[in-house]
MARPA-814302 format. One line per 3 residues: for each residue x, y, z of C-alpha. Coordinates in steps of 0.2 Angstrom, whole numbers, plus 5000, padded with zeros to 4 digits. Example, Ala and Ser with C-alpha at 12.3 -4.5 7.8 and 13.67 -1.06 7.14 Angstrom:
<pts>
5062 4978 5039; 5068 4995 5036
</pts>
This chain:
<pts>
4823 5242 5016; 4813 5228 5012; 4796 5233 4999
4778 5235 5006; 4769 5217 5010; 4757 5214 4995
4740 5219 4999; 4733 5203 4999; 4744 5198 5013
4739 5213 5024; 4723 5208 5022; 4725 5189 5025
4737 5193 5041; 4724 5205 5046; 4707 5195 5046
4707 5174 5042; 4703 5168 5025; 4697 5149 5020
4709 5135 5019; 4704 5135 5000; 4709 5152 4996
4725 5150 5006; 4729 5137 4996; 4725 5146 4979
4736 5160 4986; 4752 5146 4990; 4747 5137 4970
4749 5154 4963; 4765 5159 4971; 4784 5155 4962
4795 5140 4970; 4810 5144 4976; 4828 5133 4978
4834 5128 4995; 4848 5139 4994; 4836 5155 4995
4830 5149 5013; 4847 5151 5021; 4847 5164 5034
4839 5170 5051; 4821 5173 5047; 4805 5181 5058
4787 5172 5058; 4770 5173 5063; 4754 5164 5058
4743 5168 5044; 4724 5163 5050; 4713 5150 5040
4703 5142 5056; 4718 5128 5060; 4719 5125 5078
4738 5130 5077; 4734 5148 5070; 4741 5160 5083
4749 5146 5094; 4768 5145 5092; 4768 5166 5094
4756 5164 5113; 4770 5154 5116; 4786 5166 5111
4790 5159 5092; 4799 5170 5083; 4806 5160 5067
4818 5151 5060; 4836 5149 5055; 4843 5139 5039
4862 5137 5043; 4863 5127 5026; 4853 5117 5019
4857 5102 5030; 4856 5111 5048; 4840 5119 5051
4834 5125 5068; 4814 5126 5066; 4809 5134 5080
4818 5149 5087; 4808 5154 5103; 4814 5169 5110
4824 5166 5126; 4832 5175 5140; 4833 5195 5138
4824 5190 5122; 4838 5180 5113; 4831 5167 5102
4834 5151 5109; 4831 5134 5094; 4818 5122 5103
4817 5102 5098; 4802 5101 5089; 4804 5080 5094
4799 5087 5112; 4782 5097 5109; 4766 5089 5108
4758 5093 5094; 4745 5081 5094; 4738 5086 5110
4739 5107 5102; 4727 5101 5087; 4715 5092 5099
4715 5102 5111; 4719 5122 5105; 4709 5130 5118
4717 5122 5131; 4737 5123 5122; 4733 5144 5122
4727 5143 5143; 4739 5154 5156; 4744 5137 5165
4750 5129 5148; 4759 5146 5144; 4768 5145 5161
4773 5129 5159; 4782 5130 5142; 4789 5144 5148
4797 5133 5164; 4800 5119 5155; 4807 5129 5139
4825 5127 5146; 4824 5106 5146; 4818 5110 5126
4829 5114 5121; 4839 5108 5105; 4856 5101 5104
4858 5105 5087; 4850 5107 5070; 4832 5097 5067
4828 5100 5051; 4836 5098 5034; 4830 5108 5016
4827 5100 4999; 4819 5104 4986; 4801 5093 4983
4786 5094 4969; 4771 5100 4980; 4756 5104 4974
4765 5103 4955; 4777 5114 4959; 4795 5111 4963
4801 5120 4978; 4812 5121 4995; 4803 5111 5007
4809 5110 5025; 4809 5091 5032; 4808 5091 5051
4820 5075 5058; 4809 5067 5071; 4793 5076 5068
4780 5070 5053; 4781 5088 5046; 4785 5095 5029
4788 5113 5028; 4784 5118 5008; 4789 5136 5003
4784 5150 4991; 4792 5166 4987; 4784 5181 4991
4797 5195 4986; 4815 5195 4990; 4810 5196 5010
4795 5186 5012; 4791 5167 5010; 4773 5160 5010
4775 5144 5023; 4763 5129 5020; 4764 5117 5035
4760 5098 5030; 4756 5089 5046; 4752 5069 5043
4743 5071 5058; 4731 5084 5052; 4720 5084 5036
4720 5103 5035; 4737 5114 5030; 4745 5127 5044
4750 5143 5034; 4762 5155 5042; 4775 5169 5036
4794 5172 5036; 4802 5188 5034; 4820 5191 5034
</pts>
């Protein structure tokens, strides 16, 4: 049985803290190899104010699986009779979701990835893991194929991973969970 989530993350899942303090909370976390990542793991959002916060779970995100550290699918969105299903990350349009949050969350946008989610999906992995200095810390760091995203990782505990999502496109960090 996996231990009790840290209080600060209870807190920090429960109400959104600054993107400062967030970013104190990943510096102060220990790295972890690539090899730690591999498996089937759950995620959700942890809020700091970025237009993505909340986003990828309105839509049915439910995580990510590492095969091996050079076949990554980063986007499991749950499918049909609620099997994950691995998305292409080249197909969504994130540019439009951070300039336009309101309207990515609306009931016709929700309508339509779910329509359109069976022409997304991926042919295979997307992702690959290696290990990277972020932040002056060496650590397992996700590296999207056709997206400019960078994944950077810290541990948690044994179950949990602190997820910092570099973006080129946004000057502000996206910060989400995985639990195995």
């Amino acid at each position: 049985m996996p231990a009790a989530a840290p209080g600060w993350l209870l807190a920090w899942r429960a109400r959104a803290i600054d993107p400062a303090a967030a970013l104190d909370r990943f510096d102060a976390l220990p790295g972890l190899e690539p090899e730690a990542m591999l498996g089937s793991w759950r995620g959700c959002s942890l809020p700091t104010g970025h237009p993505l916060d909340g986003l990828l779970e309105v839509l049915g995100w439910q995580g990510k699986e590492f095969e091996a550290v050079d076949r990554v699918h980063p986007l499991l969105f749950r499918g049909p009779l609620g099997v994950p299903v691995a998305l292409e990350p080249a197909w969504l349009p994130v540019g439009l979701a951070l300039r336009l949050p309101g309207f990515s969350r609306s009931r016709p946008v929700r309508a339509a990835f779910r329509a359109l989610r069976p022409l997304l999906r991926a042919r295979g992995p997307a992702a690959k893991l290696e290990t990277r200095v972020f932040r002056g810390r060496s650590s397992a760091a996700m590296v999207y194929d056709r997206q400019p995203i960078t994944d950077h990782f810290r541990r948690i505990d044994a179950d949990r991973v602190l997820g910092l999502m570099e973006l080129r496109r946004s000057p502000r960090p996206f910060f989400f969970l995985l639990r195995r």
